[in-house]
C-alpha positions as a LaTeX table, in Angstrom:
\begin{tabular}{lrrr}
\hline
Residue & $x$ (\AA) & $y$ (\AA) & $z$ (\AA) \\
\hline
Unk1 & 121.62 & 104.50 & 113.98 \\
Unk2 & 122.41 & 107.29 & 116.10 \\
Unk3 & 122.95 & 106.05 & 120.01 \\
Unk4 & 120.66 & 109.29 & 121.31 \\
Unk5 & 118.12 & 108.38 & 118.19 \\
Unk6 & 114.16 & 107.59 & 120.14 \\
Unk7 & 111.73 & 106.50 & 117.96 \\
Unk8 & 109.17 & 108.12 & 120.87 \\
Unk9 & 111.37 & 111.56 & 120.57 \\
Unk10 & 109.15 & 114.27 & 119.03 \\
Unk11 & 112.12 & 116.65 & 118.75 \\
Unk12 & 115.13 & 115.18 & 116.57 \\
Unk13 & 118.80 & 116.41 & 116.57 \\
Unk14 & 119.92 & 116.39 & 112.45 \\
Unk15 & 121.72 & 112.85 & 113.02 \\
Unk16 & 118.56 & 111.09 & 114.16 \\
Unk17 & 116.50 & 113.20 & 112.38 \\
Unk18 & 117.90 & 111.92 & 109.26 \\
Unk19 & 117.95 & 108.09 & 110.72 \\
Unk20 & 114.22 & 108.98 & 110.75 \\
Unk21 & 114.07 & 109.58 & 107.55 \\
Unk22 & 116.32 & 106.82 & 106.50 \\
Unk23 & 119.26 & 109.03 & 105.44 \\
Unk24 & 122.37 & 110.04 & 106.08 \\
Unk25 & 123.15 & 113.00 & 107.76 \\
Unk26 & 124.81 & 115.27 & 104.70 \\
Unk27 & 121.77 & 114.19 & 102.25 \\
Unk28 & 119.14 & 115.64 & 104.88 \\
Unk29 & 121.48 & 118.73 & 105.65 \\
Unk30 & 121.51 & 119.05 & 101.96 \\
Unk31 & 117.68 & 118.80 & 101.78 \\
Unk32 & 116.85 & 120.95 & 103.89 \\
Unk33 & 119.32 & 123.81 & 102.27 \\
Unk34 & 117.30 & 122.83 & 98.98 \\
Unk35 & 114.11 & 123.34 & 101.11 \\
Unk36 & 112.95 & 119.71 & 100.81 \\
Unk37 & 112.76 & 119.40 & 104.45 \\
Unk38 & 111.62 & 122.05 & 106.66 \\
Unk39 & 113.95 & 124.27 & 108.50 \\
Unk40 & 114.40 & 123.16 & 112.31 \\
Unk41 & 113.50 & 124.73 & 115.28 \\
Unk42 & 116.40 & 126.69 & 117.31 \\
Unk43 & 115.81 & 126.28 & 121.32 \\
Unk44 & 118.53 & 128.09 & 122.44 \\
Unk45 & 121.36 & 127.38 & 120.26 \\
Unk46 & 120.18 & 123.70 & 119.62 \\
Unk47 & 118.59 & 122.97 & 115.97 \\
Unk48 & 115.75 & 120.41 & 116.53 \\
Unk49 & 113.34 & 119.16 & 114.06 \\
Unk50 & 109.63 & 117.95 & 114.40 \\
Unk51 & 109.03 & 114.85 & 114.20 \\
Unk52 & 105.12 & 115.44 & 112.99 \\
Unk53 & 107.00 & 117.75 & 110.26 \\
Unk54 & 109.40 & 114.85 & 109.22 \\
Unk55 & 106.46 & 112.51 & 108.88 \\
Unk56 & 104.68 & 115.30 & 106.89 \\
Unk57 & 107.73 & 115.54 & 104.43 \\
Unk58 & 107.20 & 111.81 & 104.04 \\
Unk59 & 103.21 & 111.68 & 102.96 \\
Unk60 & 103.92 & 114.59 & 100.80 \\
Unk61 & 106.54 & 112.49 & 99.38 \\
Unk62 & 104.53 & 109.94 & 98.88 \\
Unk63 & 101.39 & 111.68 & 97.56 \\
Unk64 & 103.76 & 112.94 & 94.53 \\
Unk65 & 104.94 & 109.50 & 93.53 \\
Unk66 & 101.41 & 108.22 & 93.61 \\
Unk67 & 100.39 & 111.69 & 91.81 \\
Unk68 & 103.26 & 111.10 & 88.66 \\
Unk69 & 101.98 & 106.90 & 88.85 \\
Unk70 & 98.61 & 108.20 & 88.21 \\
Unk71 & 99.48 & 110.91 & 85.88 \\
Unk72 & 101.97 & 108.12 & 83.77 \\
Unk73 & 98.92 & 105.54 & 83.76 \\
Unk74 & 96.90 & 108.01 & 82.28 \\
Unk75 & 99.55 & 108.86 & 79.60 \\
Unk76 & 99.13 & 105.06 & 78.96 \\
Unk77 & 95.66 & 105.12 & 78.46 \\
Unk78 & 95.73 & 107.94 & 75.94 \\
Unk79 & 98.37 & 106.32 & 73.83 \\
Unk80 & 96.20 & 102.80 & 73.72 \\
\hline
\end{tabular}
C-alpha cells in the first residue's frame, strides 16, 4: 500500500486511490480512461479523486453483480 495512502483521506492521489479500490495503479488509470471510474478532480495541477465517488463506483458495482445473479436465477426458473 501506498506510504501517503489514509483510510480517513477523502481526497485520494491515483496510487492510493487505486489501493482503495484494491487495484493496481495502471488497472484504475485504465478504468477511468474506459470511464469505469469517474474522472478526478484537478486542484491546481494535482488530480485527486473522491473518496464518496470511489465508494459509489463500488455499490454500483455491486448492485450489477447482484442485478445479473438475479437476472441468471430467473433464467433458471424459466428453464425448470
Amino acid at each position: 500500500m501506498p506510504k501517503n495512502y489514509q483510510v480517513n483521506a477523502r481526497g485520494l492521489r491515483a496510487d492510493s486511490a487505486a489501493a482503495y479500490l484494491g487495484m493496481g495503479k495502471t488497472k484504475f488509470l485504465e478504468l477511468v480512461d474506459k470511464g469505469t471510474i469517474p474522472n478526478p478532480i484537478d486542484i491546481e495541477g494535482i488530480r485527486i479523486w473522491d473518496r464518496f465517488d470511489l465508494d459509489a463506483v463500488l455499490e454500483a458495482a455491486k448492485e450489477n453483480i447482484q442485478s445479473e445473479r438475479n437476472s441468471f436465477d430467473k433464467m433458471l426458473k424459466v428453464r425448470q
